[in-house]
C-alpha positions in Angstrom: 76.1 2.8 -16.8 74.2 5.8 -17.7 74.8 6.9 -21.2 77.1 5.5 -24.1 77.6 6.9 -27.4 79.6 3.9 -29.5 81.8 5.0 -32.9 83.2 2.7 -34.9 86.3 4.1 -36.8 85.7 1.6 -39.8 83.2 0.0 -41.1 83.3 -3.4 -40.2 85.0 -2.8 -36.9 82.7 -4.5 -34.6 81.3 -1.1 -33.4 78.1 -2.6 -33.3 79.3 -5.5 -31.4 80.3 -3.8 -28.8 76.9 -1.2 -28.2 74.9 -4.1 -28.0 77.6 -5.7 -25.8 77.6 -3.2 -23.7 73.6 -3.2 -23.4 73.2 -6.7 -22.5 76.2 -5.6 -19.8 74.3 -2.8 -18.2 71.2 -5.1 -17.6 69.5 -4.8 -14.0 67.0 -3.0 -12.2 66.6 -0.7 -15.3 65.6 -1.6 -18.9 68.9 -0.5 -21.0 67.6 1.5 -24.1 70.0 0.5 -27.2 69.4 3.4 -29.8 70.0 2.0 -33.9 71.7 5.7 -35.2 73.8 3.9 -37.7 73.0 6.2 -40.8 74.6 3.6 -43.0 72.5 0.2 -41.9 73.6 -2.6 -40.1 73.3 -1.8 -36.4 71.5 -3.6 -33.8 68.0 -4.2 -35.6 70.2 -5.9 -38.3 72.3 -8.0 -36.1 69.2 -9.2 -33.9 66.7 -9.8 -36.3 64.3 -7.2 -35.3 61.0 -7.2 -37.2 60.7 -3.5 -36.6 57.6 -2.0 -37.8 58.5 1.5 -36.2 61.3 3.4 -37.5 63.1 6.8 -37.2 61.9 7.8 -40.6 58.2 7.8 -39.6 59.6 11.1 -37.5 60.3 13.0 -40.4 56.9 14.3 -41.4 56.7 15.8 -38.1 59.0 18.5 -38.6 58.9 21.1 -35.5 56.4 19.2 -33.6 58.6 16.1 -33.0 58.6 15.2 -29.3 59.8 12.9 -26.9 56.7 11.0 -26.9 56.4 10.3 -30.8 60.2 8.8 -30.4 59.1 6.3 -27.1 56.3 5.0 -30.2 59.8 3.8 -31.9 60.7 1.8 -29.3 60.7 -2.0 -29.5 60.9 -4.5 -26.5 63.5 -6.8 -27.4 62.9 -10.9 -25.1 66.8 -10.3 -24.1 65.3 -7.6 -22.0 66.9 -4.3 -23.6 64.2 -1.8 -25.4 65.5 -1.1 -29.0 65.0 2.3 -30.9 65.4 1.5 -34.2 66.7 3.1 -37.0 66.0 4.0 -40.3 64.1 2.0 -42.7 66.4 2.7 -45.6 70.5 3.3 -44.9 71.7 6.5 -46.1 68.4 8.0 -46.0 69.5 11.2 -44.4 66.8 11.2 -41.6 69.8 11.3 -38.8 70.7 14.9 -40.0 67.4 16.6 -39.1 68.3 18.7 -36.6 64.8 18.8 -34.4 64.9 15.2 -34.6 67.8 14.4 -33.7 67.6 16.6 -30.8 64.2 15.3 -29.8 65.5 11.1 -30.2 68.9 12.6 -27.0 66.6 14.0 -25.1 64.2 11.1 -25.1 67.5 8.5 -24.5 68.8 10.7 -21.8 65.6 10.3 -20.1 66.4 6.9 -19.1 68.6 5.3 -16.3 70.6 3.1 -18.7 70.9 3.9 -22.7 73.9 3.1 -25.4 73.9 4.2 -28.9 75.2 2.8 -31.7 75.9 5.6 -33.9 78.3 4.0 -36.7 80.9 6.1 -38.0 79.7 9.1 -36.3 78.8 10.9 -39.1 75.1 12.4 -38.5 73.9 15.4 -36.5 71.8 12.2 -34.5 75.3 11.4 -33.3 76.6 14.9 -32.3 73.1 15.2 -30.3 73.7 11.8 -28.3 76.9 12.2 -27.7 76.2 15.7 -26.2 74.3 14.1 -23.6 75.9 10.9 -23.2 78.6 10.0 -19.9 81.4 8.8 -22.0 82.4 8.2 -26.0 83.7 4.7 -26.9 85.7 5.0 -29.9 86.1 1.1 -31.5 89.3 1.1 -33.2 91.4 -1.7 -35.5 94.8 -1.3 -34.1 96.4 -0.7 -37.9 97.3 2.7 -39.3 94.3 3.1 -41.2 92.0 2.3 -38.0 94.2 5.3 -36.2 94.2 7.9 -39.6 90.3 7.2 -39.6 90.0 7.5 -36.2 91.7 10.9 -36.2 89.0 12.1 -38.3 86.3 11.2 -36.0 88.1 12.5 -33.2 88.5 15.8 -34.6 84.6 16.0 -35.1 84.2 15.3 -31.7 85.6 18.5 -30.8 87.8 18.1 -27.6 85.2 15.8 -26.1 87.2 12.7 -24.2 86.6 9.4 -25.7 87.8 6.1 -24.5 89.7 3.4 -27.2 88.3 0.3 -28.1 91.2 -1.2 -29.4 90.7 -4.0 -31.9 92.8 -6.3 -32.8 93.8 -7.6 -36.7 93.9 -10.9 -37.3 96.9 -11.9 -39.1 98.7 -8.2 -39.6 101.1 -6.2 -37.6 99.4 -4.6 -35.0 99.6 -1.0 -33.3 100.9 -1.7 -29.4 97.3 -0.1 -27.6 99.5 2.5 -25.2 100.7 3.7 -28.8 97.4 3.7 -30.6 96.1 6.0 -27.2 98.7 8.1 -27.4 98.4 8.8 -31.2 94.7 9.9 -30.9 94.7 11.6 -28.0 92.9 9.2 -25.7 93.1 9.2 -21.4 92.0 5.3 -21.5 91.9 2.5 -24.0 91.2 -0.9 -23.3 92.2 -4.0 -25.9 89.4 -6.0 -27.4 90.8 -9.4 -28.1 89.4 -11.2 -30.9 86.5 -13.4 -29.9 84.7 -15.3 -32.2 82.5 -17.1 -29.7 81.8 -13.8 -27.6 80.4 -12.3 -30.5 78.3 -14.9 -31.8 76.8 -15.2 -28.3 76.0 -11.3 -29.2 75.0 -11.8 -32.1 72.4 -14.0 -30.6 71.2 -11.2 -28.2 73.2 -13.2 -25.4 75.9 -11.4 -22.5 79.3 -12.7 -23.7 81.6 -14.5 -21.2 85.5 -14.9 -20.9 88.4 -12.6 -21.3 87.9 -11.6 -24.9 84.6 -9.2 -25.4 83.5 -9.7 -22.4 86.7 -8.8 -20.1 86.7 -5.5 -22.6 83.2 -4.4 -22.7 83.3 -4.7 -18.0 86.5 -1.8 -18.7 84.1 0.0 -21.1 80.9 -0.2 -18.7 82.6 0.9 -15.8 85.2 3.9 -17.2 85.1 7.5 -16.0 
C-alpha cells in the first residue's frame, strides 16, 4: 500500500469504515498515516475517540508560509499503531479549500511509505490535492440508483482519474448487480463489500477486521492496481 484516497458517494456509506479499514490493513514495517479530510465531520477522529488537541484549522493563519513540517505538528499517534492527521475542529469550516494548505497536508502524506485519506464526499480542494498524489481512488458505493447517480457526480470531478468501486450492499432493498454498478460509472475494478456488522465494530474499535465481509473486501482494495 502506498497511497489511498477513500470517497464515499453518500453520506453514511461506510466511507470512513473502510479508510480506517484499510489503515489498520496496511500495518507493518511502516507506520500507516490515516489523514481526517472529511470537510463535513465524522471521519476517523470521530469514530476512534481521538482527543485531538491539534487540528487542520490551526494551519490557516499561516497562509503562504504553511509547510510540511507545521502539518507533521498535526499528527497524533494513535495505540492501534497508525498516526492520525486530524481534521478540522469545526465540520464545514471551509479550511479544506485553501489551496496552499491543502497542497502542503499531500505533500507531507505522500512523504510517507504507507498513507490513506479519508476525504468524505470528495468535495474540497484537500481532496483533489491527495488524490493527485495518491496510487489509487476507492470510490465506496451503496449499490442502489442513488449511490450510482451520486457517484457519477464524484466521478466526473475526478476528471478521468481511474477509481476502484467499493460496492455496498443495502440491507433490505433491491440491489444493483456490482458488474452492473462498474459498468455504469466507468470503473476497471469493483470489489463487493458485504455487510458486516461485527467487522465494523471491530473497526470501530481501532481493531483489523476478520472474515469474508470487510475484511475479504478491504485485502481486494489494499492490493489493486
Amino acid at each position: 500500500m502506498s497511497g489511498i484516497v477513500v470517497i464515499g458517494a453518500t453520506g453514511g456509506c461506510g466511507a470512513t469504515t473502510i479508510a480506517c479499514a484499510l489503515a489498520l490493513h496496511g500495518r507493518g514495517e511502516a507506520t500507516p498515516l490515516l489523514v481526517d479530510a472529511d470537510p463535513h465531520g465524522g471521519g476517523p477522529v470521530a469514530m476512534w475517540g481521538i482527543d485531538a488537541t491539534r487540528h487542520l484549522d490551526d494551519l490557516i493563519g499561516l497562509g503562504e508560509g504553511i509547510g510540511t513540517e507545521h502539518v507533521a505538528h498535526l499528527v497524533h499517534g494513535h495505540q492501534c499503531g497508525i498516526d492520525v492527521l486530524a481534521g478540522c475542529g469545526a465540520a464545514a469550516s471551509g479550511v479544506l479549500d485553501h489551496a496552499h494548505m491543502a497542497s502542503a497536508i499531500a505533500v507531507h502524506a505522500a512523504s510517507r511509505a504507507a498513507w490513506v485519506a479519508d476525504c468524505g464526499r470528495g468535495d474540497s480542494a484537500l481532496c483533489q490535492a491527495l488524490v493527485s498524489r495518491a496510487g489509487r481512488v476507492v470510490l465506496v458505493v451503496p449499490r442502489s440508483l442513488h449511490g450510482v447517480a451520486r457517484a457519477g457526480g464524484v466521478v466526473t470531478g475526478l476528471a478521468g482519474r481511474p477509481v476502484i468501486i467499493a460496492a455496498g450492499e443495502i440491507p433490505g432493498a433491491r440491489a444493483i448487480g456490482v458488474a452492473s454498478l462498474a459498468r455504469a460509472l466507468g470503473a476497471a475494478e469493483a470489489v463487493p463489500v458485504r455487510r458486516d456488522d461485527r467487522g465494523a465494530a471491530a473497526v470501530t474499535s481501532a481493531r483489523p477486521p476478520r472474515g469474508r465481509g470487510i475484511a475479504k473486501a478491504v485485502a481486494l482494495l489494499g492490493s489493486a492496481a
